[in-house]
C-alpha positions as CSV (number, residue, x, y, z in Angstrom):
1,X,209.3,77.6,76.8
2,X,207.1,77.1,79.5
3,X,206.0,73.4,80.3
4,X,202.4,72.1,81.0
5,X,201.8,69.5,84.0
6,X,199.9,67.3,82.2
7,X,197.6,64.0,83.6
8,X,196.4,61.4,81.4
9,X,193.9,59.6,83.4
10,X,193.5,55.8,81.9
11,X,197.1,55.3,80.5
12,X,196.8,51.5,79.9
13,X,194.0,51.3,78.1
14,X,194.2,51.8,74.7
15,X,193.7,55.4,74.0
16,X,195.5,56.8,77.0
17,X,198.8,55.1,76.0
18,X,198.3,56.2,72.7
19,X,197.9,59.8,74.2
20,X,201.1,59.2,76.2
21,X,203.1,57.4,72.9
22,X,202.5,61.1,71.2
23,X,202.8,63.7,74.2
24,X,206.4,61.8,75.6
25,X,207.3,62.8,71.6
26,X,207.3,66.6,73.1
27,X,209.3,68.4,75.5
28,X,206.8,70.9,76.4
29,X,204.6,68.8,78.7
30,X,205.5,66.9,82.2
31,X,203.4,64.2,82.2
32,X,201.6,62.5,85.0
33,X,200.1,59.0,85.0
34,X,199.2,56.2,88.0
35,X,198.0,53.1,88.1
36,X,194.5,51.6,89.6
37,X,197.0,50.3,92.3
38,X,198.2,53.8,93.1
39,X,195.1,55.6,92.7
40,X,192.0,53.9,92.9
41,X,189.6,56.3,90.3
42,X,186.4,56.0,91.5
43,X,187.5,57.0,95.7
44,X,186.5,60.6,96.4
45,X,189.0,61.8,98.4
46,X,191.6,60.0,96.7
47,X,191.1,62.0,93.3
48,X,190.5,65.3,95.6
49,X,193.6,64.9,97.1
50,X,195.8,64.0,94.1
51,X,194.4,66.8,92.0
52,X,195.2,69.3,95.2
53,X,198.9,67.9,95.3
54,X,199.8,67.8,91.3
55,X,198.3,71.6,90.0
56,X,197.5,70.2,86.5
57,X,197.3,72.3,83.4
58,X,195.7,69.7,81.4
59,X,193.9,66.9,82.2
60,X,193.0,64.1,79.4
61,X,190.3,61.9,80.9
62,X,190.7,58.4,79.4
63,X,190.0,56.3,81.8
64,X,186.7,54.3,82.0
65,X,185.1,50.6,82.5
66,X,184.7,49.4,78.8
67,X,183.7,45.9,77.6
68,X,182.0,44.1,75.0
69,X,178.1,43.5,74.4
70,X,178.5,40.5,76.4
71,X,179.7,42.3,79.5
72,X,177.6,45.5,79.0
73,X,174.9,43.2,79.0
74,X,176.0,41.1,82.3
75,X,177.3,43.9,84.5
76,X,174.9,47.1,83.4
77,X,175.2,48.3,87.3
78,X,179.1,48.3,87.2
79,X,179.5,49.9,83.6
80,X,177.0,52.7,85.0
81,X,178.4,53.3,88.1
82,X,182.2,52.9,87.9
83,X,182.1,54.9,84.7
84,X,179.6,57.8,86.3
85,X,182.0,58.2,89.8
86,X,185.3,58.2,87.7
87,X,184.4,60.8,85.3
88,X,182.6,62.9,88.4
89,X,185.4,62.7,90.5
90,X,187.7,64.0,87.6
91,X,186.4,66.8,86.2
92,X,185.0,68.3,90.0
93,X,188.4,67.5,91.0
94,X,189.9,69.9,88.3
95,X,187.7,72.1,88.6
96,X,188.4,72.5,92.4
97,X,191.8,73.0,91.9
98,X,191.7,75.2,89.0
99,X,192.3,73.2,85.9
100,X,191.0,75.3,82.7
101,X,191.7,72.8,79.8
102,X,190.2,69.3,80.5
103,X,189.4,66.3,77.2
104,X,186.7,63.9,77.9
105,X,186.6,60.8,75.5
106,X,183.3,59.4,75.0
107,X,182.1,57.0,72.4
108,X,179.8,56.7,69.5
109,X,177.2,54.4,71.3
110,X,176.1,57.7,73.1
111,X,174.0,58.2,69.5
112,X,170.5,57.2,69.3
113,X,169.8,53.3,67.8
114,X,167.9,54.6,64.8
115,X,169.5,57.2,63.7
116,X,169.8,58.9,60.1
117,X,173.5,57.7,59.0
118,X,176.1,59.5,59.3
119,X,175.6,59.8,62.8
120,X,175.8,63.8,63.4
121,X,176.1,65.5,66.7
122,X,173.1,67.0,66.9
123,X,171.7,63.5,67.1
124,X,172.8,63.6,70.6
125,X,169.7,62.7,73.1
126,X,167.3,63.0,70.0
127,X,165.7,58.9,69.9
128,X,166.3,55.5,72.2
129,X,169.9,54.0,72.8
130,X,170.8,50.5,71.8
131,X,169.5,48.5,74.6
132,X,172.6,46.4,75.0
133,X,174.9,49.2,76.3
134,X,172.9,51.8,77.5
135,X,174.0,51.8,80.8
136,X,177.7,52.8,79.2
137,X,176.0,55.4,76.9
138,X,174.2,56.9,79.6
139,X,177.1,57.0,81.7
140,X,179.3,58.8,78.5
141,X,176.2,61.5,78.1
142,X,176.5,62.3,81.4
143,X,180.3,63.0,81.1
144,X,178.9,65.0,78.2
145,X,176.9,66.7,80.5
146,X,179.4,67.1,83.1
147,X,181.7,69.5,80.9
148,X,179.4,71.6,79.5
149,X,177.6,72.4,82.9
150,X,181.3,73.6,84.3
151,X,181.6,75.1,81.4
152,X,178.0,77.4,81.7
153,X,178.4,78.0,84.8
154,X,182.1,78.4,86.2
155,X,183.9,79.4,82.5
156,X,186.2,76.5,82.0
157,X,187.0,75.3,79.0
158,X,186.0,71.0,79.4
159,X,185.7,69.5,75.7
160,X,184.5,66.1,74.3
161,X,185.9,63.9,71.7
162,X,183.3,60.7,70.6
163,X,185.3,58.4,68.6
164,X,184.0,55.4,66.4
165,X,185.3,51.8,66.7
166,X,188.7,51.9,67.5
167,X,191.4,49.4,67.1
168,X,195.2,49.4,67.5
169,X,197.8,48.3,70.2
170,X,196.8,47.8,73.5
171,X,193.4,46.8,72.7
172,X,191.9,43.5,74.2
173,X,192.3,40.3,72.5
174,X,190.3,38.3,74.2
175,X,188.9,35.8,72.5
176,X,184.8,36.6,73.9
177,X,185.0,39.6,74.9
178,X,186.8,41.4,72.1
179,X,185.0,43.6,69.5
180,X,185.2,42.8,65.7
181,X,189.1,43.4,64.6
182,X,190.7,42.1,67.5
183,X,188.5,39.0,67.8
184,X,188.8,38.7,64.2
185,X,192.5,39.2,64.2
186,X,193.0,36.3,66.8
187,X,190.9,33.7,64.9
188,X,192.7,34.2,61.9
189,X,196.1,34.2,63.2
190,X,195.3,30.9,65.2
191,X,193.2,29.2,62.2
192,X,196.5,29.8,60.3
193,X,198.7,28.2,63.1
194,X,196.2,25.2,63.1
195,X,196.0,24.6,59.2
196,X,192.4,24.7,59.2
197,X,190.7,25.0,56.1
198,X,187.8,27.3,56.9
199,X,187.1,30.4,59.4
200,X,183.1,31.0,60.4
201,X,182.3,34.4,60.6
202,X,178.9,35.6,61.8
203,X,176.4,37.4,59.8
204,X,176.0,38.1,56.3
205,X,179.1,40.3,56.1
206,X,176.5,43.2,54.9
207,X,176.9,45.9,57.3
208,X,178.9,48.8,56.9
209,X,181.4,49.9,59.8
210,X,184.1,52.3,60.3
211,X,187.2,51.8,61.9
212,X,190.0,54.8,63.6
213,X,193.7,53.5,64.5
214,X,194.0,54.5,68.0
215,X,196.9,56.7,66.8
216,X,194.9,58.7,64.6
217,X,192.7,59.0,67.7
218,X,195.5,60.2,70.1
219,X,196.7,62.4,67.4
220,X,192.7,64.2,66.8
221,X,192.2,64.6,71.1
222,X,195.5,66.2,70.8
223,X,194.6,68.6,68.2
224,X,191.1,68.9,70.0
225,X,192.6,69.8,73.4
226,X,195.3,72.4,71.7
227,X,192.9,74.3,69.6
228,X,192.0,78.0,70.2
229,X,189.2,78.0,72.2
230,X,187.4,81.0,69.9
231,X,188.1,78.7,67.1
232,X,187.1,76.0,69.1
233,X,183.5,77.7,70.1
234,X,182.8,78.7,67.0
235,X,182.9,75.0,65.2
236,X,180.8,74.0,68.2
237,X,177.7,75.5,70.2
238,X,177.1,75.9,73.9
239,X,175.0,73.2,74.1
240,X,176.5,71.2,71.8
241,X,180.0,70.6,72.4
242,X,181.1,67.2,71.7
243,X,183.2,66.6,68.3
244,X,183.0,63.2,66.6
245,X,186.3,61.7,65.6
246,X,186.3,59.4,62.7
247,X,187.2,58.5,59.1
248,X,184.2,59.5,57.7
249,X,184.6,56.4,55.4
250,X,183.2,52.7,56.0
251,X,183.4,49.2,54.9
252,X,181.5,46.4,54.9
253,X,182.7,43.8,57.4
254,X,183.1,41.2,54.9
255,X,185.5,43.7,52.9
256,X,187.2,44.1,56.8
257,X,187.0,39.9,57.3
258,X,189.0,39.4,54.0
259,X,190.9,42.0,54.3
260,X,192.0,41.0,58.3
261,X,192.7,37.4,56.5
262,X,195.4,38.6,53.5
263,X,197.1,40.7,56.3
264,X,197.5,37.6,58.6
265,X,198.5,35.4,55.8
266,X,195.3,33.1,56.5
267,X,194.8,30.8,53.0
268,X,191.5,29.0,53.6
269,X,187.6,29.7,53.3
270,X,185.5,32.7,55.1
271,X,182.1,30.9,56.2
272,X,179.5,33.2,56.4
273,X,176.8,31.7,59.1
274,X,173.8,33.6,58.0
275,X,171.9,32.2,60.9
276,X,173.6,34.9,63.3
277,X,172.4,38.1,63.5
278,X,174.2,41.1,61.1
279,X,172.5,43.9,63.7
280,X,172.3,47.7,62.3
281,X,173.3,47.8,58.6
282,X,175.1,50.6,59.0
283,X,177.1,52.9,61.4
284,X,179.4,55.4,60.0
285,X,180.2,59.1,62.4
286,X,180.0,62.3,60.2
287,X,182.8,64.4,61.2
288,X,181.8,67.4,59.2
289,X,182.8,69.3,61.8
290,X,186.3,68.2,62.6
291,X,187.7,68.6,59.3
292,X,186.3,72.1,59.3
293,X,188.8,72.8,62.3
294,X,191.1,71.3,60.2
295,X,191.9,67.6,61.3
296,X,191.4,64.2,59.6
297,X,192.7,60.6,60.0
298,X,196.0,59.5,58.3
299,X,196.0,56.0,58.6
300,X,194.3,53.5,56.2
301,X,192.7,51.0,57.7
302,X,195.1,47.8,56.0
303,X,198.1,49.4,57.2
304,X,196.3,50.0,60.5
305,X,195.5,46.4,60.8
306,X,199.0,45.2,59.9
307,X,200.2,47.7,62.7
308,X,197.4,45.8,65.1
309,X,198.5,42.4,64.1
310,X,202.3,42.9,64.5
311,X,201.3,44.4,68.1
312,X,199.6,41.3,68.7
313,X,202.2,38.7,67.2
314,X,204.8,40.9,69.8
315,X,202.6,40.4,72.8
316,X,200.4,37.3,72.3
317,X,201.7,35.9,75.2
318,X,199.7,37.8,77.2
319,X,196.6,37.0,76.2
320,X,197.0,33.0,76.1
321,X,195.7,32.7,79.8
């Protein structure tokens, strides 16, 4: 059996480690991870020369500057730039040294504002981004971009996964800068610790969302990265070679807000503060396309949550400061 030298850049965020979780599960791969301290991501020569040491078969590019609409909106420069280098130095740097099978993993904001719902692929580049995090999107078309260019013109075989809103272990908990279920998670689980009779939740609850437990994730960037590369190709065209990664199934987040406060065991009233804005009614991924290769999520979203919340209740120490 032979084995695959495998680098999963971005193994403490959320999605690399799930990546990790899954691939340690196999004895077929060796894997290869390092820290920022070890290997600073967005230095040149520092990803040039770690790439010409290792000889990777795979690389899964993870890694990336992500944040909230609060920090997208106060540090567009560093969400564009960091996220730009890293993804640059990491797919020239395989290239260079001969690495044919390479995963990028984008996100769903690279879609258009307005756009028909569900979002499609072909959507891609077609109307405005959401102002808020453009820089990020821009910065995730461009990885885009970046594989399908090495693809044309040198023959290698660079794919792209966008995923919708993600949540599972490892994702950040802090109480600003969170997105919806972890934020929504922590209030909860502290309103419950507190006694208090009501939680305020923004909005009207009326928009529709869909959620992916990051292990479902791992699991389809596996599958993506392992799949024939004819089969591949023909579920996807030249131009167009990104895959969405989804449920294909929403909920409204007052159905998520109530069902976030059963799975914490929080008693009192959901406040809806209508004065706060709901912003797009809906955003749902069609992933059309990935079930036709063959793939679809196996988690369902309340047992994902209770999965996220007992990660939380083991590690909420860490998040206190």
């Amino acid at each position: 059996m032979s084995v695959k030298k495998v680098f999963v850049a971005g193994h403490r965020g959320m999605v690399g480690s799930a990546i990790v979780r899954q691939l340690e599960r196999r004895s077929d791969f060796n894997l290869v991870t390092r820290t920022r301290s070890e290997l600073d991501l967005t230095n040149q020569q520092a990803v040039a020369d770690f790439f010409a040491a290792k000889k990777f078969d795979q690389v899964y590019l993870a890694a990336a500057k992500v944040g909230g609409i609060i920090a997208n909106n106060t540090y567009p420069a560093e969400f564009i730039y960091e996220n730009l280098i890293i993804q640059a130095n990491i797919i020239h740097s395989a290239h260079l040294t001969d690495v044919q099978q390479l995963l990028f993993l984008g996100s769903s904001c690279i879609y258009p504002k307005l756009i028909e719902q569900p979002m499609a692929e072909i959507a891609l580049l077609s109307g405005a981004l959401e102002p808020t995090n453009e820089p990020y999107a821009i910065a995730k078309i461009a990885g885009i971009k970046l594989c399908e260019s090495y693809n044309r013109q040198y023959g290698r075989d660079y794919r792209s996964v966008m995923p919708t809103n993600l949540y599972g272990p490892n994702d950040n908990f802090h109480p600003e800068n969170s997105h919806v279920i972890p934020a929504l998670l922590r209030r909860f689980h502290e309103a419950k610790l507190e006694g208090a009779a009501e939680v305020v939740a923004w909005g009207s609850g009326s928009p529709m969302r869909e959620f992916l437990h990051v292990d479902d994730m791992a699991a389809a960037s596996i599958f993506a990265m392992e799949l024939d590369k004819l089969t591949y190709e023909a579920n996807t065209q030249p131009m167009l070679s990104h895959i969405n990664v989804g449920t294909g199934v929403d909920c409204t987040i007052k159905e998520l807000t109530e069902t976030i406060a059963r799975v914490v065991g929080f008693e009192g009233e959901i406040v809806w503060d209508t004065s706060k804005p709901d912003g797009a009614p809906r955003k749902l991924m069609n992933v059309d396309r990935l079930k036709a290769l063959g793939w679809q999520y196996s988690i369902e979203l309340e047992d994902g949550l209770r999965d996220a919340y007992s990660w939380f209740l083991a590690n909420q120490d860490n998040f206190r400061a």
